[in-house]
C-alpha positions as CSV (number, residue, x, y, z in Angstrom):
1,X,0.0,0.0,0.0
2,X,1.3,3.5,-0.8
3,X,1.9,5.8,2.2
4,X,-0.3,8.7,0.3
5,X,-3.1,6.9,1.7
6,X,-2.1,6.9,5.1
7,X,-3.4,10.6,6.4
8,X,-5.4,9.6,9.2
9,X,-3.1,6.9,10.3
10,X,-4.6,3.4,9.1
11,X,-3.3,0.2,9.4
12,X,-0.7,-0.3,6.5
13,X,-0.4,-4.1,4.9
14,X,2.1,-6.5,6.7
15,X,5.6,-7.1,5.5
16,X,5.4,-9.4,2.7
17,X,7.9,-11.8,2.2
18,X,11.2,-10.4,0.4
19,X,11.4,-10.4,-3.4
20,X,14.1,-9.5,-5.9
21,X,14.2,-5.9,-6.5
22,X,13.2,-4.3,-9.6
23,X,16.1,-3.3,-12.0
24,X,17.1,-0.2,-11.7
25,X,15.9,2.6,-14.2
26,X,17.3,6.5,-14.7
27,X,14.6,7.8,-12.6
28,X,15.6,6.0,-9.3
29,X,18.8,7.3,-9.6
30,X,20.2,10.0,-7.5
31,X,23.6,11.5,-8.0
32,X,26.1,12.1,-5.3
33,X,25.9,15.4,-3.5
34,X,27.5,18.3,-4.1
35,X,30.9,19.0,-3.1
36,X,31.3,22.7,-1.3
37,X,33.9,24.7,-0.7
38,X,33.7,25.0,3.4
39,X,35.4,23.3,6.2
40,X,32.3,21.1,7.5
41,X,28.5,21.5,6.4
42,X,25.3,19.6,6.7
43,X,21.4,19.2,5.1
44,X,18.6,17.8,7.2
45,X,15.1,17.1,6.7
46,X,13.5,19.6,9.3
47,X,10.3,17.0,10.1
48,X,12.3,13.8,11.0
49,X,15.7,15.1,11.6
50,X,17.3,13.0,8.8
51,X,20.6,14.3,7.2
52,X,20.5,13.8,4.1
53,X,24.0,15.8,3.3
54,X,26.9,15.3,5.4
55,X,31.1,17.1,5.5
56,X,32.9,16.3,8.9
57,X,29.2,17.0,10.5
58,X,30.6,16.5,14.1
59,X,33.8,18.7,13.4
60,X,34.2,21.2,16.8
61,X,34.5,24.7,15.2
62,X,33.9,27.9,16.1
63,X,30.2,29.0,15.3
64,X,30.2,32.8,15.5
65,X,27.3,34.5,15.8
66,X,25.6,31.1,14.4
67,X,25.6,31.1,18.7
68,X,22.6,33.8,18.8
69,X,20.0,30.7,17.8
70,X,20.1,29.3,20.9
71,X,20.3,32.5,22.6
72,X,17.1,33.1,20.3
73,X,15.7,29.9,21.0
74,X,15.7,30.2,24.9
75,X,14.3,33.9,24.7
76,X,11.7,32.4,23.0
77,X,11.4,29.7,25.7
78,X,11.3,32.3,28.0
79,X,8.2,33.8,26.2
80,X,6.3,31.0,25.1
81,X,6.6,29.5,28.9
82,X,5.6,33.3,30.6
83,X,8.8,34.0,32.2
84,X,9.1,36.8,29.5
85,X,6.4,39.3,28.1
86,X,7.2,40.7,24.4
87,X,6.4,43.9,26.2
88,X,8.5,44.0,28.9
89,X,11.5,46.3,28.5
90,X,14.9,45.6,29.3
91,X,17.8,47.6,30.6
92,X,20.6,48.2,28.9
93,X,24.2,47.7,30.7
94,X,27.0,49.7,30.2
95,X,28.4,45.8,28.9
96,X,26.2,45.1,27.1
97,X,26.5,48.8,25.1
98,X,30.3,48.3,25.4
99,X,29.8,45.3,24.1
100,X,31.7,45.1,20.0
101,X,31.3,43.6,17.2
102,X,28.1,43.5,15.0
103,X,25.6,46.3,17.0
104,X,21.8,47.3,17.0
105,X,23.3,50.1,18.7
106,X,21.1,50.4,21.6
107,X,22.0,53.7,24.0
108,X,23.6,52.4,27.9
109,X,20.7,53.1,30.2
110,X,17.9,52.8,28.3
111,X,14.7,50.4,28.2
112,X,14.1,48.4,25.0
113,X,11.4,45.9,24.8
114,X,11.7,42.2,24.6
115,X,10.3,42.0,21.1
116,X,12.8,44.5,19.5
117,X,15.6,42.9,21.0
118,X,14.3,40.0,19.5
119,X,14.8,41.8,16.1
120,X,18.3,43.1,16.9
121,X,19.5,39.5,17.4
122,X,18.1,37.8,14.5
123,X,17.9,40.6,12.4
124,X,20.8,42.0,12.7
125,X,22.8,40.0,14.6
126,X,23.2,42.5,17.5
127,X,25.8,41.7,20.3
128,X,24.9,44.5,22.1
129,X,20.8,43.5,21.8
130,X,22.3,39.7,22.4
131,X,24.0,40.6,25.6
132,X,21.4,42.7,27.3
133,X,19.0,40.0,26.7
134,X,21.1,37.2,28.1
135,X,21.5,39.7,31.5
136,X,17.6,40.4,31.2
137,X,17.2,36.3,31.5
138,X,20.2,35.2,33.7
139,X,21.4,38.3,35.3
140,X,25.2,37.6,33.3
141,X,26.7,36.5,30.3
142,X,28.8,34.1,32.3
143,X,25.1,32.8,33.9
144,X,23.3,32.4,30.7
145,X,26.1,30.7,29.5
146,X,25.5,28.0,31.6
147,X,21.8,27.9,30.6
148,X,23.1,27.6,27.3
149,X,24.7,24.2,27.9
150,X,21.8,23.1,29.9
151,X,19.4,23.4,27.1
152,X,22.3,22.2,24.8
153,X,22.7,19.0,27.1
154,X,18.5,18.4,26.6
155,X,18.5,19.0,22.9
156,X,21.1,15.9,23.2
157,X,24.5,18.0,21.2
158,X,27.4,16.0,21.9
159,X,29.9,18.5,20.2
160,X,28.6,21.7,21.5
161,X,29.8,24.0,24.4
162,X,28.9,27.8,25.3
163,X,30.8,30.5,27.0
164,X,29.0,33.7,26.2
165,X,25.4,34.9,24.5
166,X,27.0,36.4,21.2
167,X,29.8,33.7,19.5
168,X,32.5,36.1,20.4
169,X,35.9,34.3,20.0
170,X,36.6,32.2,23.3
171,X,38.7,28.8,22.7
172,X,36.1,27.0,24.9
173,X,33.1,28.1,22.8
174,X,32.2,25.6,20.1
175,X,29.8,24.0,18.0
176,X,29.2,21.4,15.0
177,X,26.9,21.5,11.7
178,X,25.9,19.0,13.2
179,X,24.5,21.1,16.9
180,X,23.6,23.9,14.7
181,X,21.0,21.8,12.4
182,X,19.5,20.5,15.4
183,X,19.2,24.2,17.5
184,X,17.7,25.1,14.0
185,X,15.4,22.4,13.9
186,X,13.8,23.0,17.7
187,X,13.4,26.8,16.7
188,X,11.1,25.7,13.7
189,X,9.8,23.2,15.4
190,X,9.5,24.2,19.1
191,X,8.4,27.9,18.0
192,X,6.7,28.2,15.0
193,X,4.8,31.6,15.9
194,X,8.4,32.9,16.3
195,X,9.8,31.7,13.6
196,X,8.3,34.4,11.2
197,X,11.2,36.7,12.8
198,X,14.0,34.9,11.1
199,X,13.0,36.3,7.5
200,X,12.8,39.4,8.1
201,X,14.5,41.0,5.8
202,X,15.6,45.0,7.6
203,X,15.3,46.2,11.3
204,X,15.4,50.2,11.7
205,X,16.6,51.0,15.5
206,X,18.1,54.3,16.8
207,X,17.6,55.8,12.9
208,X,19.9,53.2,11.7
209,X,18.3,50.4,8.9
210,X,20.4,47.4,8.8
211,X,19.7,44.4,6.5
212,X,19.5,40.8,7.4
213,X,22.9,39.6,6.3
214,X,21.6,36.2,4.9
215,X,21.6,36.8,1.5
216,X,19.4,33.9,0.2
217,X,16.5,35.5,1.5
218,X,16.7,38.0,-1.4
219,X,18.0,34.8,-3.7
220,X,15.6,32.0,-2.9
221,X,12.2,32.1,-2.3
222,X,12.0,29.1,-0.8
223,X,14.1,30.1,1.9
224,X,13.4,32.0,5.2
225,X,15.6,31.6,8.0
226,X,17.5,31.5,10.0
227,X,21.1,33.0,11.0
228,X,24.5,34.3,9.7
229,X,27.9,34.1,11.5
230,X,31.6,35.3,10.8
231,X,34.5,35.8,12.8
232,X,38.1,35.6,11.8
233,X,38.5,32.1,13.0
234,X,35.3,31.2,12.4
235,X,35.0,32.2,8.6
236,X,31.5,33.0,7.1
237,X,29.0,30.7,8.1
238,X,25.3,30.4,7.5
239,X,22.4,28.2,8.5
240,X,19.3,28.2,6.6
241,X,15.8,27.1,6.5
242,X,13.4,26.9,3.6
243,X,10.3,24.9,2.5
244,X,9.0,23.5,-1.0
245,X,6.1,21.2,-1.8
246,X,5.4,20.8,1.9
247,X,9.4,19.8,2.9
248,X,11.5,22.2,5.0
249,X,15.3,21.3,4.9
250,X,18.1,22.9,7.4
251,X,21.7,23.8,5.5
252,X,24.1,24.5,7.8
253,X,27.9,25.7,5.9
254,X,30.9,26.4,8.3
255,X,34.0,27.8,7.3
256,X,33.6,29.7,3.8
257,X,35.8,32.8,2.4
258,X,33.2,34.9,2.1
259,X,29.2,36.0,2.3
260,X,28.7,35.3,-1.3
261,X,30.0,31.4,-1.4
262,X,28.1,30.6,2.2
263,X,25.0,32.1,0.6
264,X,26.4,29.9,-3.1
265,X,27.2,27.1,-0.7
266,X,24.0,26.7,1.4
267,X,21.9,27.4,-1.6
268,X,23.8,24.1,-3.7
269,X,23.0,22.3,-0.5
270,X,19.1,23.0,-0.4
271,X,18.7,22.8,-4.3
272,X,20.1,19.2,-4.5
273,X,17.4,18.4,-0.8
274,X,14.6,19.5,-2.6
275,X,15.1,18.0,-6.0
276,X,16.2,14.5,-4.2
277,X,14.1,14.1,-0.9
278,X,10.9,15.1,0.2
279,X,9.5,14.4,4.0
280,X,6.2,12.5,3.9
281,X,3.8,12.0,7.1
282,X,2.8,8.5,7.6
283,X,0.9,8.4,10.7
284,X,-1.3,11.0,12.5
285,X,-0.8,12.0,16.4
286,X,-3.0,9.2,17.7
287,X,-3.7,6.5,14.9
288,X,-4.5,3.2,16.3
289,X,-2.2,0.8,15.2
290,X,-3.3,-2.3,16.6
291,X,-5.7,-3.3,19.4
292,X,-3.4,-5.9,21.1
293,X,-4.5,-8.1,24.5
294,X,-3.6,-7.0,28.2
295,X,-3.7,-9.7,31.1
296,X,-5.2,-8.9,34.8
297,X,-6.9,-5.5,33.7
298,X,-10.1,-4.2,34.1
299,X,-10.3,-4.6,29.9
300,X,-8.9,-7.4,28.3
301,X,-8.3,-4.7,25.2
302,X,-5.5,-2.2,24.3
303,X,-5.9,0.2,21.7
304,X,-1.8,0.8,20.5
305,X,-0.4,3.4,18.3
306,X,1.8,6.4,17.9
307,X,1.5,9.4,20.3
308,X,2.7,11.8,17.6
309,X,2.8,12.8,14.4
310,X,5.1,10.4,12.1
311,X,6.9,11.4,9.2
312,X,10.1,9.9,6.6
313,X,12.0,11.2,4.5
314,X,12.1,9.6,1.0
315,X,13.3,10.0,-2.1
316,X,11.6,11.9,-4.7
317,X,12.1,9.1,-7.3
318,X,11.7,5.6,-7.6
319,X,9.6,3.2,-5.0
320,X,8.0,4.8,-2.7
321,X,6.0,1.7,-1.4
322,X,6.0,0.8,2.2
323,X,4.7,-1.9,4.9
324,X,5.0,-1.5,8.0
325,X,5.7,-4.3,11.1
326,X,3.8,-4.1,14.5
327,X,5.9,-5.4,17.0
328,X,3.7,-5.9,20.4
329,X,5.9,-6.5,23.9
330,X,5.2,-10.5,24.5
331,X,3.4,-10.4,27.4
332,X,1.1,-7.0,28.5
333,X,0.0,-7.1,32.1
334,X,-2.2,-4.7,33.6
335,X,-1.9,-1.9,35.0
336,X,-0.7,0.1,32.0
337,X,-0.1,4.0,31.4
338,X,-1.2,5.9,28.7
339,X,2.1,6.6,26.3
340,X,3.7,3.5,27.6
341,X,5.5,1.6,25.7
342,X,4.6,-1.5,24.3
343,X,6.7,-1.9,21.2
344,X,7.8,-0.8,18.0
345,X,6.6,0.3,14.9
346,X,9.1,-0.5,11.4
347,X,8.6,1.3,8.3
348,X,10.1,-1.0,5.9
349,X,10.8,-0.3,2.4
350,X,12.0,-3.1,0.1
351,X,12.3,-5.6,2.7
352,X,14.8,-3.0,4.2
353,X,13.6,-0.9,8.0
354,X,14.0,2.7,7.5
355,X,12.2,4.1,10.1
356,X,11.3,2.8,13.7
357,X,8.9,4.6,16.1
358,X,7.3,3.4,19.3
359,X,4.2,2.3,19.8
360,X,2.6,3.3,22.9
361,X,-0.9,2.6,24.8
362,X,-3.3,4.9,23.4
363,X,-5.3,4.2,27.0
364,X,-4.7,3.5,30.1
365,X,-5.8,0.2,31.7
366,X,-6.4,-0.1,35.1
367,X,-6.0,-3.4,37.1
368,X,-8.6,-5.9,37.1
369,X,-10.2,-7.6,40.9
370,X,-8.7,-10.2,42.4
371,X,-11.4,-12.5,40.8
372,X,-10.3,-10.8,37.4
373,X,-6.6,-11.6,37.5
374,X,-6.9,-15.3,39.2
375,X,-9.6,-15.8,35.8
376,X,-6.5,-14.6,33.6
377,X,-4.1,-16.4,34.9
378,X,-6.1,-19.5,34.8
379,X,-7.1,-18.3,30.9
380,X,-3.1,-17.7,30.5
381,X,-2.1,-21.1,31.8
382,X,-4.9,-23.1,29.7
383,X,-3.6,-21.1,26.2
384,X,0.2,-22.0,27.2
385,X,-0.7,-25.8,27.5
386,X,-2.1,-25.4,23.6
């Protein structure tokens, strides 16, 4: 059964038994990705988190102002979770005005809201807009910092490590294409009402209009996020976002010469994503899988599924035919939790798994009375002689 038909989550055929594979034709070819002209870079699909594209992904290097996402991404935390109004207005420390590199230019001692701060960090990649916001939230650099790593540590970055707001050079403050593509991913994700920000194209503050510096948001139209970086040791970097036909992809390119070849870069990266891969959902947040039997509960019934929206990433060409395999726990004693975990569910394409998600207890089911689970086990012990 094709997975187009699979909106509302249904039951997909069983894994049939293998057969030999058809003979390759032109269309199910795909050609080898590009090779760029950057130290490390990566694509992945923004739904399943799937790279597609990968250069020394897991390389340590300096991430420049690439940093502000997360810096971004808990501000927006902050908001979506009330800690932080939009409204609320922020002082601004002689630091954070002293503050150099890249500037919204902000004036020591006065109070800018939340939301424009917002704008001088994405937008214009602001250190002095970055900084105050980091004090506004943690009190210090050196305490948001740490905040940093903590969210770093839950998004699960192995090659990641913070010591300030802004990406200013410090020999302990690193990253990977890696750790970017994923921050980028939970901002889309995580924040889509925020998310909007990132294409902003100009911000005006204090008389002064700056442009967004990534330039493929006047290039591509499919593209529009997310954040620019340089330093000297850094080089140019850029991560971007775009969507087409209903797929988003996440470039991330470390280590160019200049803004034109990250913006030439990233956009060889997304061109080759979209023409090759496409991200398809396969199960809706709550389809019923399988109704599968539970021992010593009050119902002998368990309706089992996914607790989430599902999607894959596929190619755009050849066989896009899938089955899927149900695998239920052996034995399912009562009591059980809603969004417990029973088992697993493989997509498999061509005899081959390429995707594995859990299948959870779409219920909960108490435990049966004491008459209940003695006529089980009775019921149990019978079936096991047979």
């Amino acid at each position: 059964m094709s997975m187009a038909l699979v909106a509302a989550g249904p039951t997909l055929a069983a894994d049939p038994a293998p057969k030999p594979g058809p003979q390759p034709n032109v269309s199910s070819f795909v050609p080898a990705p590009p090779e760029l002209n950057a130290k490390s870079w990566v694509l992945m699909d923004a739904k399943t988190g799937k790279l597609l594209v990968q250069h020394d992904a897991d390389m340590r290097l300096p991430p420049a102002s690439l940093t502000k996402m997360m810096t971004a991404y808990i501000s927006e935390y902050e908001i979506d979770s009330g800690g932080l109004s939009p409204d609320d207005k922020v002082r601004i420390s002689e630091n954070a005005w002293r503050t150099g590199g890249s500037r919204m230019f902000v004036k020591v001692g006065s109070y800018v809201p939340v939301n424009e701060l917002m704008q001088g960090i994405v937008v214009q990649s602001g250190n002095d807009a970055t900084v105050a916001m980091a004090e506004h939230i943690a009190g210090s650099e050196s305490s948001f910092a740490d905040l940093m790593n903590q969210f770093a540590s839950r998004m699960g970055l192995k090659n990641t490590h913070f010591m300030n707001p802004t990406g200013l050079p410090d020999d302990e403050h690193y990253s990977s294409a890696h750790d970017l593509a994923t921050i980028a991913r939970h901002i889309v994700e995580d924040f889509p009402d925020h998310y909007k920000l990132y294409s902003e194209k100009y911000f005006t503050w204090n008389g002064i209009r700056q442009p967004n510096r990534n330039l493929l948001l006047w290039r591509d139209s499919r593209v529009d996020g997310l954040k620019t970086g340089h330093t000297e040791a850094a080089g140019f970097c850029l991560v971007s976002s775009g969507v087409e036909n209903g797929t988003r992809l996440i470039s991330v390119v470390m280590g160019t010469n200049s803004e034109n070849a990250r913006a030439q870069e990233s956009q060889k990266l997304l061109s080759y994503g979209f023409r090759y891969f496409k991200s398809q959902k396969v199960y809706d947040k709550g389809a019923e899988l399988k109704t599968v039997r539970v021992w010593g509960g009050k119902s002998n019934e368990l309706s089992a599924g996914v607790n989430h929206d599902v999607f894959i990433t596929l190619g755009r060409q050849g066989d896009t035919n899938l089955t899927a395999r149900i695998n239920v726990d052996q034995e399912l004693n009562a009591p059980i939790k809603k969004d417990q975990k029973i088992g697993t569910v493989d997509i498999v394409q061509n005899g081959s798994v390429i995707h594995t998600e859990p299948l959870v207890a779409l219920e909960a089911i108490d435990e049966g009375s004491f008459f209940k689970r003695i006529w089980d086990k009775v019921v149990h012990f019978v079936m096991d002689l047979f």
